[in-house]
C-alpha positions as a Markdown table, in Angstrom:
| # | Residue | x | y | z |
|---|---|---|---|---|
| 1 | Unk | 72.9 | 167.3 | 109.5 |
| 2 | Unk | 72.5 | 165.0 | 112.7 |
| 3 | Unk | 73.1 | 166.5 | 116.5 |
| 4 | Unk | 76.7 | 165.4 | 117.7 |
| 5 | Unk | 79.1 | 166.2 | 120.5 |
| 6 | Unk | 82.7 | 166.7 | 119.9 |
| 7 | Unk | 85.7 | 166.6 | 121.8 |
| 8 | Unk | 89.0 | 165.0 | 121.9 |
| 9 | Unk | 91.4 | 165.4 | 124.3 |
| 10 | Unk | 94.6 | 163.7 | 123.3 |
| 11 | Unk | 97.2 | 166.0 | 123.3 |
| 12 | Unk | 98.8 | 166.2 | 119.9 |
| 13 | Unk | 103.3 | 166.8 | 119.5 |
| 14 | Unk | 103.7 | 166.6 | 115.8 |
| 15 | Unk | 106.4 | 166.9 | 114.3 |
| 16 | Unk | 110.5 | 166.6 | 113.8 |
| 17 | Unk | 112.0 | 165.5 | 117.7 |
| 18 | Unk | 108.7 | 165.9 | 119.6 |
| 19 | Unk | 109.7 | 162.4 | 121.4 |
| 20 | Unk | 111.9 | 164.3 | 123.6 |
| 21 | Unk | 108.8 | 166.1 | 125.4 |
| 22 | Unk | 107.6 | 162.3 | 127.5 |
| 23 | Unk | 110.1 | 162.7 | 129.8 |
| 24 | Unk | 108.1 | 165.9 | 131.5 |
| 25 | Unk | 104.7 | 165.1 | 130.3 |
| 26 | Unk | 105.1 | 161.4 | 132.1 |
| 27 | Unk | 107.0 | 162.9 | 135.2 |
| 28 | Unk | 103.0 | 164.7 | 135.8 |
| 29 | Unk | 101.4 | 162.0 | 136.2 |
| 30 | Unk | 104.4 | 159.5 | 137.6 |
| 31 | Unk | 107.5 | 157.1 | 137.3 |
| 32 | Unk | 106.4 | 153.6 | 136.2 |
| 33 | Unk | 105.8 | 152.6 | 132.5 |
| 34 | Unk | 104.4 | 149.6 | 130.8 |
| 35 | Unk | 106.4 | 150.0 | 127.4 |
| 36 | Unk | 104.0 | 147.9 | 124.6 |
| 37 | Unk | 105.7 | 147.2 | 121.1 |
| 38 | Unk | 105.4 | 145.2 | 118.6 |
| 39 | Unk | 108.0 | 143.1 | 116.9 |
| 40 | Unk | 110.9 | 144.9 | 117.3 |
| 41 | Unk | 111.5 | 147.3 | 114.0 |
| 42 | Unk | 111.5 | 149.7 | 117.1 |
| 43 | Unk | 114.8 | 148.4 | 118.2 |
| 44 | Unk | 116.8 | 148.4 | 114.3 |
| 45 | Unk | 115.3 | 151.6 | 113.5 |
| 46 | Unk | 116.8 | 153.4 | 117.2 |
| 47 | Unk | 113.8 | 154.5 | 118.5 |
| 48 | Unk | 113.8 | 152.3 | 121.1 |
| 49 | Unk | 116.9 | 153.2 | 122.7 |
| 50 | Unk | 115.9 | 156.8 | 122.3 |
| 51 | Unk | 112.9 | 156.1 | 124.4 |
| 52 | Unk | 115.1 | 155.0 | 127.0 |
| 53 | Unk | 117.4 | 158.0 | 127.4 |
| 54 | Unk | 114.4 | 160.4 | 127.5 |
| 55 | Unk | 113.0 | 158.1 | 130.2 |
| 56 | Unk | 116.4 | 157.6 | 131.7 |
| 57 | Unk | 114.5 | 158.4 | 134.9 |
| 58 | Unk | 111.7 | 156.2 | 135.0 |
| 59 | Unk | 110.9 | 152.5 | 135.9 |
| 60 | Unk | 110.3 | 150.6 | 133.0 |
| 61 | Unk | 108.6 | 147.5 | 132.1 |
| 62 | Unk | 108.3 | 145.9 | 128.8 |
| 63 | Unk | 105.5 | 144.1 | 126.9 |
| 64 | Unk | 106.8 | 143.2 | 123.5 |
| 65 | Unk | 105.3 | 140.8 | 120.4 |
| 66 | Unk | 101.9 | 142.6 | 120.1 |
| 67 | Unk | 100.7 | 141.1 | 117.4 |
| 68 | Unk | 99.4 | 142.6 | 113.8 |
| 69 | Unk | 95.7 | 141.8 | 115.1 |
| 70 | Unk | 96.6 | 142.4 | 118.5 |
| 71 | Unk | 95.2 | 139.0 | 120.8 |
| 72 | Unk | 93.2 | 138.7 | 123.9 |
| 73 | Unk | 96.3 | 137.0 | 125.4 |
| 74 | Unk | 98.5 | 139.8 | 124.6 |
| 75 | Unk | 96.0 | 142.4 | 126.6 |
| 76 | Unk | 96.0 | 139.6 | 129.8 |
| 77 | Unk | 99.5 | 139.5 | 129.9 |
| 78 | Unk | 99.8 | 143.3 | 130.2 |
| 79 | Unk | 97.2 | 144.0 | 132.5 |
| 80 | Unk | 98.8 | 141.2 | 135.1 |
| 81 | Unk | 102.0 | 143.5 | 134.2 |
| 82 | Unk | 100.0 | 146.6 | 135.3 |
| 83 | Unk | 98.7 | 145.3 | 138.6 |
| 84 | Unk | 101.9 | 143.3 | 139.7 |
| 85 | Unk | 104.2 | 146.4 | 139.4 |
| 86 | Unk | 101.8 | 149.4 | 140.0 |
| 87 | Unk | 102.2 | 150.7 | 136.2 |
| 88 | Unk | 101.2 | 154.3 | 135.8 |
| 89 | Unk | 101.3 | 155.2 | 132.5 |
| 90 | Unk | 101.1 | 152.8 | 129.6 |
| 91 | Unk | 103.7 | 153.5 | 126.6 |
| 92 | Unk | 102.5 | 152.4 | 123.3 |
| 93 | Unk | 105.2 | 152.6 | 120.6 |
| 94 | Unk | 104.4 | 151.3 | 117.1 |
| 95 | Unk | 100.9 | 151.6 | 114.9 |
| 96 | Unk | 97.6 | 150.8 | 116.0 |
| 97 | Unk | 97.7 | 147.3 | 116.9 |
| 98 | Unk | 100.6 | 148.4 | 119.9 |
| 99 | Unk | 98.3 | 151.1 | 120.7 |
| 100 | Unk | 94.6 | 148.8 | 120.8 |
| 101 | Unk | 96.8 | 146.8 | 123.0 |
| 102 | Unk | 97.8 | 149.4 | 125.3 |
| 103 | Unk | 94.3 | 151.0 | 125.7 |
| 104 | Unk | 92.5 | 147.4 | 126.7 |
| 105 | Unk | 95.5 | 147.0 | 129.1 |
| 106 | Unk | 94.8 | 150.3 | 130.5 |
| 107 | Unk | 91.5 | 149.6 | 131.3 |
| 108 | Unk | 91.5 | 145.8 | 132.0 |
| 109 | Unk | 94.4 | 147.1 | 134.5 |
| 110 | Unk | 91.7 | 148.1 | 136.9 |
| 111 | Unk | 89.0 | 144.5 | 136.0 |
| 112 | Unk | 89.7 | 141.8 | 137.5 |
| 113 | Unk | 87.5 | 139.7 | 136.0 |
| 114 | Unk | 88.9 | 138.5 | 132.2 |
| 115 | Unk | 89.5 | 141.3 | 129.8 |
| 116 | Unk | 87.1 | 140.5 | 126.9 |
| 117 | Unk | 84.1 | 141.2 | 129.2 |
| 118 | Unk | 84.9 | 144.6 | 128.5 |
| 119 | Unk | 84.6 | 144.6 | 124.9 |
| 120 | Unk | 81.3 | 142.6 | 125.4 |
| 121 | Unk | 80.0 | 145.2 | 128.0 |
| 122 | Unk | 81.7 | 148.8 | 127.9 |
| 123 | Unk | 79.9 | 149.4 | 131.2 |
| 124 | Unk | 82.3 | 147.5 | 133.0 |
| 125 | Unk | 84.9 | 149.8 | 131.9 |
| 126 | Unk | 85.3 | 152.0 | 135.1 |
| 127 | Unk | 88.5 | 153.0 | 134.8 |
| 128 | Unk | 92.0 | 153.5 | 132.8 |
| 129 | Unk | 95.6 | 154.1 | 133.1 |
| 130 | Unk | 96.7 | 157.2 | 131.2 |
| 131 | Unk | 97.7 | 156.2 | 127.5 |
| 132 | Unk | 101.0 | 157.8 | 125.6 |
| 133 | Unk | 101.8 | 156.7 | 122.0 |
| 134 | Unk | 104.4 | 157.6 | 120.1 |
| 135 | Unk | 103.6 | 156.3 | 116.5 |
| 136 | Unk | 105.6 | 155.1 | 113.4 |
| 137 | Unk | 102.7 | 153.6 | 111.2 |
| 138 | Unk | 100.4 | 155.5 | 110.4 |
| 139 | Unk | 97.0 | 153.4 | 109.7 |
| 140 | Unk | 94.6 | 153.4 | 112.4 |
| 141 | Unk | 94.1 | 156.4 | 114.0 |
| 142 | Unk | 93.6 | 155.2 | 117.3 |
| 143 | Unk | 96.7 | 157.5 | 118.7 |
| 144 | Unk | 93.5 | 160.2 | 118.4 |
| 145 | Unk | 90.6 | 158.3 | 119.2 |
| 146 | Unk | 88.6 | 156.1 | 122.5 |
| 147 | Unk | 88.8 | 152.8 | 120.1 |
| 148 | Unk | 90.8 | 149.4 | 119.4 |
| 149 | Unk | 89.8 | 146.4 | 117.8 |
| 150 | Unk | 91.1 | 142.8 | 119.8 |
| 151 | Unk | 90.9 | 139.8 | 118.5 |
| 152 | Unk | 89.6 | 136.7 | 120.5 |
| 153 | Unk | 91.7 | 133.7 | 119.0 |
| 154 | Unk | 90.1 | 131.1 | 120.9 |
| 155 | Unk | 86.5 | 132.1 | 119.5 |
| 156 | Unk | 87.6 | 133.5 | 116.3 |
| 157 | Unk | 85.7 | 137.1 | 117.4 |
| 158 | Unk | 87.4 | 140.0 | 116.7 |
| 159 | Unk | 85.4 | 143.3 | 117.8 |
| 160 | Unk | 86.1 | 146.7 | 119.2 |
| 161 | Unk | 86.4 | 148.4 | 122.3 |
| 162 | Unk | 85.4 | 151.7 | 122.6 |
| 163 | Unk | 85.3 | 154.1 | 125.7 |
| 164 | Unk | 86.0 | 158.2 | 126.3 |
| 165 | Unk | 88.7 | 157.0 | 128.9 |
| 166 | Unk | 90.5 | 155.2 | 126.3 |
| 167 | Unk | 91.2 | 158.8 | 124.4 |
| 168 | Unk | 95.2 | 158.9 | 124.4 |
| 169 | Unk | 96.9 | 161.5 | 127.0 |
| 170 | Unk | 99.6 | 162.4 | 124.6 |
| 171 | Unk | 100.4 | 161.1 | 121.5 |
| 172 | Unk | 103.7 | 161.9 | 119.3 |
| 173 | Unk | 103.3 | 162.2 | 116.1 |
| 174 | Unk | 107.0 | 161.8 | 114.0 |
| 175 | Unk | 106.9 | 161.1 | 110.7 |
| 176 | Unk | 110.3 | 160.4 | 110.3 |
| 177 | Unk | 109.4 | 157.2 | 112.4 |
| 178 | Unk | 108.1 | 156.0 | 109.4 |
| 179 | Unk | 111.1 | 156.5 | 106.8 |
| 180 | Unk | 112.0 | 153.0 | 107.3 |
| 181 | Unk | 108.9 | 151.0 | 106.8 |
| 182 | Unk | 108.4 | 148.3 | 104.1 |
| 183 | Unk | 106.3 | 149.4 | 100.8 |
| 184 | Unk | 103.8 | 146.8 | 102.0 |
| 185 | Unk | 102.9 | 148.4 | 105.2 |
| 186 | Unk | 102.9 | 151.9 | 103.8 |
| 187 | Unk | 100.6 | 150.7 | 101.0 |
| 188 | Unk | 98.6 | 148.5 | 103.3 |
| 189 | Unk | 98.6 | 151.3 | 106.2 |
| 190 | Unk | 97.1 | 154.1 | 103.4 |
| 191 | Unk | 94.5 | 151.7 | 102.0 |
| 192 | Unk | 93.2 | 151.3 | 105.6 |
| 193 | Unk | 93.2 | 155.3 | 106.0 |
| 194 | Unk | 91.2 | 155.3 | 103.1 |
| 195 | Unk | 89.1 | 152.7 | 104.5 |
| 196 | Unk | 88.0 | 154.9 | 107.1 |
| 197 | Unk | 87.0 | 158.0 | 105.3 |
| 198 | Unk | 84.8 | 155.7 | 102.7 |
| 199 | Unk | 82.8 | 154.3 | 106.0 |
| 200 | Unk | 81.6 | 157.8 | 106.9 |
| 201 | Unk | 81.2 | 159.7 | 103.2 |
| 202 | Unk | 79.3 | 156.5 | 102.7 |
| 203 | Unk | 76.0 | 157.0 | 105.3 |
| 204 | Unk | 72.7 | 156.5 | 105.3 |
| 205 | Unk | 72.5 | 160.4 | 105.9 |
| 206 | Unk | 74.1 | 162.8 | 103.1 |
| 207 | Unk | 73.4 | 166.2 | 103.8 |
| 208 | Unk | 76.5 | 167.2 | 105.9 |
| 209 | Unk | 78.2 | 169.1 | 103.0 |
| 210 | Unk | 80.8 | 170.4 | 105.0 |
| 211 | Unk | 81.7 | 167.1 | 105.8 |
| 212 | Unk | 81.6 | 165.4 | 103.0 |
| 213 | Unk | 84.2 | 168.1 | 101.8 |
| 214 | Unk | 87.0 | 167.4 | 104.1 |
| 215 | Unk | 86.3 | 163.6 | 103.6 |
| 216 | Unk | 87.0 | 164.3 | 100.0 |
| 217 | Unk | 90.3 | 166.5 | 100.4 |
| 218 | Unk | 91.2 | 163.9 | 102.9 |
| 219 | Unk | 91.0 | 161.0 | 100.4 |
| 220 | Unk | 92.8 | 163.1 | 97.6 |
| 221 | Unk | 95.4 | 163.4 | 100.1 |
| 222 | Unk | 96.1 | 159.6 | 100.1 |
| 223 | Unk | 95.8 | 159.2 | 96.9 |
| 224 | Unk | 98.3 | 161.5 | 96.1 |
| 225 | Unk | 100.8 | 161.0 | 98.6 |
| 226 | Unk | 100.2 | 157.7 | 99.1 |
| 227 | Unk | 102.3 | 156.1 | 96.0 |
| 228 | Unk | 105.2 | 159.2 | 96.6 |
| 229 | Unk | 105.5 | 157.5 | 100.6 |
| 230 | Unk | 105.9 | 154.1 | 98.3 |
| 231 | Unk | 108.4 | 155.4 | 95.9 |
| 232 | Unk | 110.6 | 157.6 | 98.2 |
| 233 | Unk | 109.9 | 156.8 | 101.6 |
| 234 | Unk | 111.7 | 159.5 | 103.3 |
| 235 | Unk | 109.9 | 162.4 | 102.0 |
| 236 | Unk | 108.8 | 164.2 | 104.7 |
| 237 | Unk | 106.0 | 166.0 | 102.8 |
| 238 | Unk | 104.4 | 162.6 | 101.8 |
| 239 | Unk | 104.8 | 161.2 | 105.3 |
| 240 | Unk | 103.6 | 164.2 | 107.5 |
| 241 | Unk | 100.3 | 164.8 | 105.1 |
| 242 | Unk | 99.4 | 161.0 | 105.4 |
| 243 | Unk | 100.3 | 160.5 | 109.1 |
| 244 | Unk | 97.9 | 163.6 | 109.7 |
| 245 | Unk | 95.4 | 162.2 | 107.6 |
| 246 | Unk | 95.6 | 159.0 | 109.7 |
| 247 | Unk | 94.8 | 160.8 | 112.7 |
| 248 | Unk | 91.9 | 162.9 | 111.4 |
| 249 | Unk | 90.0 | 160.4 | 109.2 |
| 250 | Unk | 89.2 | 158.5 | 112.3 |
| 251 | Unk | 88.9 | 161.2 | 115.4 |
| 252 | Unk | 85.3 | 161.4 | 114.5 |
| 253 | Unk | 85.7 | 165.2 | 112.3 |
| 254 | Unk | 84.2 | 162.9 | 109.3 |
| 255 | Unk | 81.0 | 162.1 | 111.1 |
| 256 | Unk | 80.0 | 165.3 | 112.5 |
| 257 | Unk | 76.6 | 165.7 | 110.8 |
| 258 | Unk | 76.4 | 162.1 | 109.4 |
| 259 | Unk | 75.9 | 158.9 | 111.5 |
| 260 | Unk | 75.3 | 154.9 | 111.1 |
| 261 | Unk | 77.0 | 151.7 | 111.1 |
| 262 | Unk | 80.3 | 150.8 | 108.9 |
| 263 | Unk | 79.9 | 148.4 | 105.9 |
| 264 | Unk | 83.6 | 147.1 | 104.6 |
| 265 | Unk | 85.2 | 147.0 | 108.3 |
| 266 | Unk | 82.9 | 144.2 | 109.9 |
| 267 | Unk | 83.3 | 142.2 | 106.5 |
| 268 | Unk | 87.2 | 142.4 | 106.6 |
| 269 | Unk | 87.4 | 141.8 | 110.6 |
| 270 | Unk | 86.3 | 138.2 | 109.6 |
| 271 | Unk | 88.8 | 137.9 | 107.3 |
| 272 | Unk | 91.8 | 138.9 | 109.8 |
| 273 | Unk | 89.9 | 137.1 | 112.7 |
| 274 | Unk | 89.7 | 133.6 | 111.2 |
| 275 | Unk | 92.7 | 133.8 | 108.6 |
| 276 | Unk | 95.0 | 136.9 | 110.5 |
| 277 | Unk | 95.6 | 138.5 | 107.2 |
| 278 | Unk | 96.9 | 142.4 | 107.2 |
| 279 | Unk | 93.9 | 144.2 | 108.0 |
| 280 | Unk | 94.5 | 147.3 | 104.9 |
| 281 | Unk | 95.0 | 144.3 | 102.5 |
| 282 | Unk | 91.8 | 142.7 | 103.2 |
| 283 | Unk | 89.9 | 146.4 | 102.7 |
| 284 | Unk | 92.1 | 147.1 | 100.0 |
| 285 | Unk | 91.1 | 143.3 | 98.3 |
| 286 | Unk | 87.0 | 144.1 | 99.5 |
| 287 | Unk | 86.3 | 147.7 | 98.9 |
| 288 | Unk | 85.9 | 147.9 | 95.3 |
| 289 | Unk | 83.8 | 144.1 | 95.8 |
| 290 | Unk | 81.6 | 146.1 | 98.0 |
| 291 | Unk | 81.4 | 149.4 | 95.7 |
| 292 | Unk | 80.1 | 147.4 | 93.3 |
| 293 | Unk | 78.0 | 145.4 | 95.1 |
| 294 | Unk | 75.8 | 148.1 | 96.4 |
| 295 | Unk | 75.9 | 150.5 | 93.0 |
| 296 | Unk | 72.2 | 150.8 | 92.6 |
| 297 | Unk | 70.0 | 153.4 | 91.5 |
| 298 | Unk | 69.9 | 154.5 | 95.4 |
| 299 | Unk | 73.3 | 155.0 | 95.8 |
| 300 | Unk | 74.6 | 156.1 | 92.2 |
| 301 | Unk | 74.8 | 159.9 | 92.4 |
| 302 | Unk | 76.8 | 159.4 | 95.8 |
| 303 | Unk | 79.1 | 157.1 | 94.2 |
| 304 | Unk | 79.2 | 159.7 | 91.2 |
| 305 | Unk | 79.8 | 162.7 | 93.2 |
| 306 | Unk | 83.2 | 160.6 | 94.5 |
| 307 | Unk | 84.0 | 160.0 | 91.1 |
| 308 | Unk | 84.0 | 163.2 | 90.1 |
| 309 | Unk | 85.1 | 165.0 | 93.2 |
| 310 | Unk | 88.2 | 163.0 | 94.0 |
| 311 | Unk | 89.0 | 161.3 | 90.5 |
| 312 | Unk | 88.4 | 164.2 | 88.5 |
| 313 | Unk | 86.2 | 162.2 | 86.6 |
| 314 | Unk | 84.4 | 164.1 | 83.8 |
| 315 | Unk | 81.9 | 161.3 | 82.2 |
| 316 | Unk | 78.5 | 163.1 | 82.3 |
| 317 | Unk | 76.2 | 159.5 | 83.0 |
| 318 | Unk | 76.3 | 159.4 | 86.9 |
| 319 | Unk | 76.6 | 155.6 | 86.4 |
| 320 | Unk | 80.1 | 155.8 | 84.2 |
| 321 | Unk | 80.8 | 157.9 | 86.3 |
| 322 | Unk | 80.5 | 155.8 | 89.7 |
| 323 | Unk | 81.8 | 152.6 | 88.2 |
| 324 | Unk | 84.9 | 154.9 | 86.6 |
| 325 | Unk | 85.8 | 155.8 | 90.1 |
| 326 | Unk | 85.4 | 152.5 | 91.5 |
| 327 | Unk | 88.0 | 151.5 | 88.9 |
| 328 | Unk | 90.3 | 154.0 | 89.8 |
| 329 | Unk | 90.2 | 153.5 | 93.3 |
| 330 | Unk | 90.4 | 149.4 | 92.6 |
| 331 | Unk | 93.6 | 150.3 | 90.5 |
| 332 | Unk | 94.8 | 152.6 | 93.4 |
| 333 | Unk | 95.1 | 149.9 | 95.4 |
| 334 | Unk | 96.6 | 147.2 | 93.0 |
| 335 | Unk | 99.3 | 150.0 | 91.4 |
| 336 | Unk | 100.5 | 150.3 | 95.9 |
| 337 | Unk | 101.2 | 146.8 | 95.7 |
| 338 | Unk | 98.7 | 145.6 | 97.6 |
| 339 | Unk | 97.0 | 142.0 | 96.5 |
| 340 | Unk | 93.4 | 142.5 | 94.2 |
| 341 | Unk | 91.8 | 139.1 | 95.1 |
| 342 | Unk | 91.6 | 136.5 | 98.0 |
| 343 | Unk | 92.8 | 134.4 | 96.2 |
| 344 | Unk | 96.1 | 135.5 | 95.7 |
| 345 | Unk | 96.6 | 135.7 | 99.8 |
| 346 | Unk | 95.7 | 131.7 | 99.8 |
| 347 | Unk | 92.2 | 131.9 | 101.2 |
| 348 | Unk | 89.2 | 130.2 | 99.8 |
| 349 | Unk | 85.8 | 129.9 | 100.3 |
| 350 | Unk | 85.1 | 127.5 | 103.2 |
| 351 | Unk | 84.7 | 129.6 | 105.9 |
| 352 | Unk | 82.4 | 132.6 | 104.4 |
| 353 | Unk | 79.0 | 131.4 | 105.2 |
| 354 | Unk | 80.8 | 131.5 | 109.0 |
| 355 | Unk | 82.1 | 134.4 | 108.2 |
| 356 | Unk | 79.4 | 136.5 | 106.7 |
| 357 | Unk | 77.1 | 135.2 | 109.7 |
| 358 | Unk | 79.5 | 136.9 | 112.7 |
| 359 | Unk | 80.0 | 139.9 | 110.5 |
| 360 | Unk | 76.3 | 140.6 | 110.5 |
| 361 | Unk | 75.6 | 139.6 | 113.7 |
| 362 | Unk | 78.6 | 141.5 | 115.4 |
| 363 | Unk | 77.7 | 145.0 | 113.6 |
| 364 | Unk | 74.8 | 147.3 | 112.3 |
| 365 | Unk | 75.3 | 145.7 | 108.7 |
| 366 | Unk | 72.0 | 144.6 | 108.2 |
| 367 | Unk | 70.3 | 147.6 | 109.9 |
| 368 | Unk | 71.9 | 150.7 | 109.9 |
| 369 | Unk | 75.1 | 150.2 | 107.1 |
| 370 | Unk | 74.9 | 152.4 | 104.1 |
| 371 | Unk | 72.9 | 149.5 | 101.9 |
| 372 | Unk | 71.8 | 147.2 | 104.3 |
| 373 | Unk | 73.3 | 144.0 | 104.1 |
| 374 | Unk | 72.2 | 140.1 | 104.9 |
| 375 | Unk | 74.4 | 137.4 | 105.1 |
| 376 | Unk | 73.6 | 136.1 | 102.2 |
| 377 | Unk | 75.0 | 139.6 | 100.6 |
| 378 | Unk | 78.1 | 139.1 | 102.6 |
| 379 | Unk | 78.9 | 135.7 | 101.5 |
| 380 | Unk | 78.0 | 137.2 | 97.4 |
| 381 | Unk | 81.1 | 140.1 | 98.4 |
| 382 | Unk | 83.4 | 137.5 | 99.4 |
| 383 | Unk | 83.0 | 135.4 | 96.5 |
| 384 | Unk | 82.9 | 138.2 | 94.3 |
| 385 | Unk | 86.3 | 138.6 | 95.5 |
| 386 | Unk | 87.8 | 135.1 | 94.9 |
């Protein structure tokens, strides 16, 4: 196992009415709020003017619209927010793209030069507001984590931000939040939890044990409650085990003992950078495409130890038994309702030598991924994916 250092200091309410403890937890720290939210499901759904009557007391400013690939634009117009009414806490209420928002606001709160510097340069990031979320998708995990991905829609970069004084405060953690959300985010929300625990079991290094054990129980978790969320969505079983599995597949207790870059993310950023797709349907659509890409006789008993481990697969040649479980978890995705090809979202193949060129450029792909990758592999995974 590799050295690490762990701590995370967000402060965790789980559970049935833990909304109602903001009103004290914000009153320590002060009055003003900077309320981020998305598109408004907030609003139908109540929750919105149940924040207001726990915050009955407080000053409250709202920055609404945040978009599903939350934009640079989006991030300037809350930080001028910030500065013009000397915000003290920012609110995020939503998934992960209200709470990236909120955490580049908090920080480009005290920049004044223009926000994307600090996803360029982390070093510029001196200091933040203190973050709040109180969540109703869960995808992301970044109500438990010092990350969020912006996108750049004038040059097409999307990229993340990541800094310890971006950890959320406090984050509440309701699953009922997420009784009323379409099949197609629930589906698309799991397949990106997913996403997250395949970049770390996947690593250059695979003799954390311990870790690779929880990643497993972690994905069996989504594989079982994910199509129960999709077929009764208010069980609160199903919801509570796959909002918790949100929140630990990305709080860094996968990588203890493991370490190197992601392969699928920096692939699918392109996708949702240049074409704004649904982030979990482009990793749901690439995953498998990637599986099988890199299925060699270097990766093989990995891929057949999650095979057997999570699918239960009992085929005794470790390469039926990696390309079964590729299957599976292809057919996972496809039996949530989520899209199989790129084709079938509209997209073709004129921007993937572009494309495949940022992705490399802008991560560790082609020297520290899982199987190294050049751009030339990229643009074979995208195709292979047509």
């Amino acid at each position: 196992m590799n050295n690490y250092e762990y701590c995370v200091p967000t402060d965790i309410r789980f559970g049935k009415g833990q909304v109602e403890c903001l009103s004290k937890e914000i009153g320590k720290i002060g009055k003003k709020v900077l309320l981020v939210y998305g598109g408004g499901s907030i609003k139908k759904t109540g929750l919105y003017d149940k924040i207001y009557e726990v915050l009955k007391d407080y000053e409250i400013h709202e920055l609404s619209g945040i978009e599903p690939n939350p934009r640079l634009a989006s991030v300037k117009k809350g930080a001028e927010l910030c500065k013009k009414y000397g915000i003290d806490v920012v609110l995020a209420v939503g998934g992960g793209s209200s709470i990236d928002a909120s955490k580049h606001i908090a920080c480009s709160a005290f920049y004044d030069g223009d926000p994307w510097d600090l996803v360029l340069d982390k070093t510029k990031v001196t200091k933040a507001l203190p973050i709040f979320t109180v969540l109703t998708i869960c995808a992301t995990g970044s109500e438990m984590n010092p990350g969020a991905v912006i996108s750049n829609e004038e040059t097409k970069e999307k990229l993340e931000i990541n800094h310890p004084f971006l950890y959320p405060t406090l984050s509440v953690c309701d699953p009922t939040y997420m009784y009323s959300l379409p099949k197609m985010q629930t589906a698309a929300g799991t397949a990106d939890i997913v996403s997250h625990i395949f970049e770390q079991y996947f690593q250059p290094n695979d003799g954390a044990f311990i870790t690779d054990r929880l990643s497993e129980a972690a994905l069996k978790t989504c594989f079982k409650y994910g199509p129960i969320a999709i077929n009764d969505p208010q069980n609160y079983e199903a919801r509570s085990n796959l909002m918790w599995t949100s929140s630990i597949a990305l709080n860094h207790l996968f990588t203890f003992g493991k370490g190197g870059a992601w392969s699928v993310h920096p692939i699918e950023h392109e996708l949702s950078a240049f074409y704004d797709i649904t982030h979990g349907v482009g990793l749901a659509i690439l995953t498998p495409a990637w599986m099988r890409y890199v299925l060699s006789a270097d990766t093989v008993k990995r891929f057949a130890m999650y095979a057997r481990n999570v699918w239960d697969v009992q085929k005794e040649d470790d390469y039926e038994a990696a390309k079964t479980g590729i299957d599976l978890t292809e057919q996972f995705f496809i039996d949530m309702g989520l899209p199989g090809t790129l084709s079938e979202i509209g997209l073709d193949d004129s921007q993937f030598e572009l494309m495949a060129a940022e992705a490399v450029r802008t991560s560790g792909l082609s020297t520290r991924s899982y199987v190294k990758l050049s751009a030339e592999d990229v643009v074979q995974i995208y195709k292979n994916c047509l």
